[in-house]
Residue, then its C-alpha position, 0 to 999 in steps of 0.5 A: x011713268x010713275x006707276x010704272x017705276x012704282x010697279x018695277x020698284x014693287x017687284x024688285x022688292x018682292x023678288x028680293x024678299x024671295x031671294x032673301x028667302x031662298x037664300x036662308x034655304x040654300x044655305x040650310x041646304x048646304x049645311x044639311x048636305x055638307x052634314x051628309x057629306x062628313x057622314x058619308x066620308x065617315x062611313x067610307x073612312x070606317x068600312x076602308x079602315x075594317x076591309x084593311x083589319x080584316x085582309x091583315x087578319x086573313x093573311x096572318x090566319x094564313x100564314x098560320x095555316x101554312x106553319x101548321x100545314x104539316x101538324x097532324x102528319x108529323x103527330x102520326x110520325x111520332x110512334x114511329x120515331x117511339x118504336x124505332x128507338x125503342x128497338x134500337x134500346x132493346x137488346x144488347x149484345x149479351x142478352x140477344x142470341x145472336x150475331x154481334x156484327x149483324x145486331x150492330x148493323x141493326x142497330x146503326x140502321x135504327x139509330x140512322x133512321x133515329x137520325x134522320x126522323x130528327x133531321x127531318x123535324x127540325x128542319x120542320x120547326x118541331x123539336x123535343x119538349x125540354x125537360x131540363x127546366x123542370x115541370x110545365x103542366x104547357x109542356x108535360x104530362x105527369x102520370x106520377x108522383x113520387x117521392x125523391x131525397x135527391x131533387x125538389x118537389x115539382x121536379x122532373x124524376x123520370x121521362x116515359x115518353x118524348x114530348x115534341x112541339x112544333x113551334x110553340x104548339x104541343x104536338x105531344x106532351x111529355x110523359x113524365x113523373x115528379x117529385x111529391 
């Protein structure tokens, strides 16, 4: 019996020296996996966190899109609004040769559809350039200069053509001239 429990005791001690060592590899493996782990949660945390920036960044584009949807048509609006007021600005009574009370109503259906055309841009977000508070290389477009005694260089003289904005885009830029 002696040999037997020398023999037990022998390989309890080797079964120990191997779990003692398979133990260190558990733990190692552990350790690497729960590294891979903190890694992947990373990768995860990143990936969510560029899906979200991108679908805000797709939804603003989109909204965009949406507020200048109707730019280009109202662009091609603006000569019309141009040649109706010119032509409600052309001739004066004295100097056409025609009937006063037809040329008034002439008029009032210009200077309506003058108001309607505005009616209808504002309610579309697009408004005239302001002028009032001087020259915006933004806003304006000087075609010249010229020499005033009455305002300051840089100032506003003279507006040959309305510009309009839609929102904070130039659909046109005013055609004005300026002080030297």
């Amino acid at each position: 019996m002696d040999k037997e429990n020398e023999n037990n005791l022998l390989d309890n001690e080797r079964e120990m020296e191997l779990g003692e060592e398979n133990n260190g590899e558990n733990i190692d493996e552990i350790q690497l996996l729960n590294e891979k782990l903190k890694e992947c949660e990373d990768k995860y945390l990143r990936t969510h966190a560029d899906f979200e920036n991108i679908k805000k960044r797709m939804e603003k584009e989109k909204f965009t899109a949406i507020s200048y949807a109707h730019e280009q048509f109202a662009r091609d609006l603006l000569p019309i609004i141009d040649a109706l007021e010119i032509a409600s600005n052309t001739c004066d009574k004295e100097e056409c040769d025609v009937d006063e009370n037809l040329l008034d109503k002439v008029k009032e259906g210009i200077n309506l559809t003058i108001e309607q055309f505005k009616k209808a841009f504002e309610k579309h977000g697009i408004e005239l350039v302001d002028i009032k508070e001087g020259f915006n290389p933004n806003f304006h477009e000087a075609v010249m200069q010229l020499d005033s005694e009455d305002k300051n260089s840089g100032e506003i003289l003279e507006v040959f053509q309305k510009g309009y904005k839609i929102k904070d885009r130039v659909l046109r830029p005013a055609m004005v001239s300026i002080v030297k």
